[in-house]
C-alpha positions in Angstrom: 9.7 10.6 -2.9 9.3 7.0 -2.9 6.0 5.3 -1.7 5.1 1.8 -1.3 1.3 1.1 -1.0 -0.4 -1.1 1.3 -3.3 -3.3 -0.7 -6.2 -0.8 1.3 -4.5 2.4 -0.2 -4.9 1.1 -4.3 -8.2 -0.9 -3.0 -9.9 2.8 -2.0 -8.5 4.4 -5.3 -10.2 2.0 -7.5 -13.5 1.0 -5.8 -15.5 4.4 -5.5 -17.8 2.6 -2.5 -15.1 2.0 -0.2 -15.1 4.2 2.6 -11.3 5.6 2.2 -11.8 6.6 -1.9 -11.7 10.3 -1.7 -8.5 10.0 0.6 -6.5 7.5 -1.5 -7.9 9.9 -4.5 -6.3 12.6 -3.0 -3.1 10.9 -2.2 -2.7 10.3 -5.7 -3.3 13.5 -6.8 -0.7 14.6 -4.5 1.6 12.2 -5.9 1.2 12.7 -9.4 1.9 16.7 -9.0 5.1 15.9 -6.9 6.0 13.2 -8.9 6.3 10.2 -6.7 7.3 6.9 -7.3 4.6 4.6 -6.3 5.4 0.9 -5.5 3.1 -2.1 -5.0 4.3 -5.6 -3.7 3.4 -8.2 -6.1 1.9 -9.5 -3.0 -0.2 -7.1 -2.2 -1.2 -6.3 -5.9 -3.1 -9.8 -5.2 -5.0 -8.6 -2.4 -6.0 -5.8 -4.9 -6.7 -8.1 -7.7 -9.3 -10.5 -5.9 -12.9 -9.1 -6.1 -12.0 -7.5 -9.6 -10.6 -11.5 -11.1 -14.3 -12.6 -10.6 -15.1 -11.2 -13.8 -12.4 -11.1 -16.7 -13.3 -7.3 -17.9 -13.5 -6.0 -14.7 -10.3 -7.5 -13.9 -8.8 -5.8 -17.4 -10.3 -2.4 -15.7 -8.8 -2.9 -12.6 -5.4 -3.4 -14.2 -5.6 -1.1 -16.7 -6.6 1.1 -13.9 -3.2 0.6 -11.5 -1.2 1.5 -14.8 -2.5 4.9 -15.1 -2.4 5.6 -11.7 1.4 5.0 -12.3 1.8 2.2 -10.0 5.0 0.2 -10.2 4.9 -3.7 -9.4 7.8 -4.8 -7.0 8.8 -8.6 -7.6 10.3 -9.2 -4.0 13.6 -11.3 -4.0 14.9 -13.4 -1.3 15.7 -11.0 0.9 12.5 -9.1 0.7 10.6 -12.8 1.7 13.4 -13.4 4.7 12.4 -9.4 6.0 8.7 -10.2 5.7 9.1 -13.3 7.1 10.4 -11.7 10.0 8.2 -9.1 10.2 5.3 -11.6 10.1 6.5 -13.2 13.3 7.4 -9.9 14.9 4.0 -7.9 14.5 0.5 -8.7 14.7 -0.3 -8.3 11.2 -0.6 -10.6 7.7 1.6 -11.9 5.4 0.6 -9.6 3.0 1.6 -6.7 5.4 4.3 -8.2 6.6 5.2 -8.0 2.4 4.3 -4.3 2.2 6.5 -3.1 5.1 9.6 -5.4 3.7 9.0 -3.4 0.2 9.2 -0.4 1.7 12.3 -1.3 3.6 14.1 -2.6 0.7 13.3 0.3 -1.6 14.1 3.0 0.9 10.2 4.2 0.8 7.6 5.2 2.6 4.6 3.2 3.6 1.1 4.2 2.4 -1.5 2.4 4.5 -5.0 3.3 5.9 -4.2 -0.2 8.7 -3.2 1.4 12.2 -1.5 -1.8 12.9 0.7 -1.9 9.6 1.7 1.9 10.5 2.4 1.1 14.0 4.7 -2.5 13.1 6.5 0.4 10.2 7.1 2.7 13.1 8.2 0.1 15.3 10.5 -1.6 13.1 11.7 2.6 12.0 10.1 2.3 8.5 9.2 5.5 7.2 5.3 6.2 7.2 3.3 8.7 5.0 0.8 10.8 7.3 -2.8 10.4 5.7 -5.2 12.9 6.8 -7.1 10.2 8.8 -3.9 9.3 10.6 -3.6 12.9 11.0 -7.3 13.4 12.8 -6.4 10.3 15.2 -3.4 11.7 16.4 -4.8 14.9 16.9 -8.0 12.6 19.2 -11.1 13.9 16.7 
């Protein structure tokens, strides 16, 4: 199983205060007992990266952090920009989302993301999306 992570997903397992922690604490759980490769845009590892790089140790945390959660940085090529690019102008959602889904596309993964409209552009566009239980409650109307 091969995950890529939307910025919100690594945000919540790091920052105890945001609202999705115990979820994306949970998802990681699940991944590390099944083994999962977990993928982060280098785009979206900025996203991550911007309250922590106030403050040079709790950036060094943060990073230190993403490592032993076991989080892989993806270095998007060309081609990865162009799909992005793409997706951008296709779907109402960022840059940086646009980034995610085109990772997840061009490592034949999954997309991780707590953003209802990144999961609905990955459905659109046939991307593969990994149910959270939040996604799960929604569907279900609680």
């Amino acid at each position: 199983m091969r995950v890529v992570l939307d910025a919100d997903v690594l945000i919540g397992a790091l920052d105890s205060s945001d609202p999705h922690h115990a979820q994306a604490r949970a998802l990681f759980i699940d991944w590390q007992k099944h083994d999962a490769i977990r993928l982060i845009s280098v785009v979206n590892l900025s996203e991550v990266l911007i309250a922590p790089a106030a403050d040079r140790g709790r950036l060094r945390r943060a990073r230190e952090a993403i490592a032993a959660l076991g989080v892989a940085i993806h270095q998007p090529g060309e081609a990865t920009g162009v799909e992005a690019a793409r997706l951008r102008s296709a779907h109402p959602i960022s840059l940086p989302d646009a980034y995610c889904l085109a990772t997840a596309h061009h490592a034949d993964a999954s997309v991780v993301s707590f953003d209802q409209k990144v999961l609905r552009a990955a459905e659109l566009e046939g991307i593969s999306v990994t149910e959270t239980a939040a996604r799960r409650r929604r569907r279900r109307g609680r």
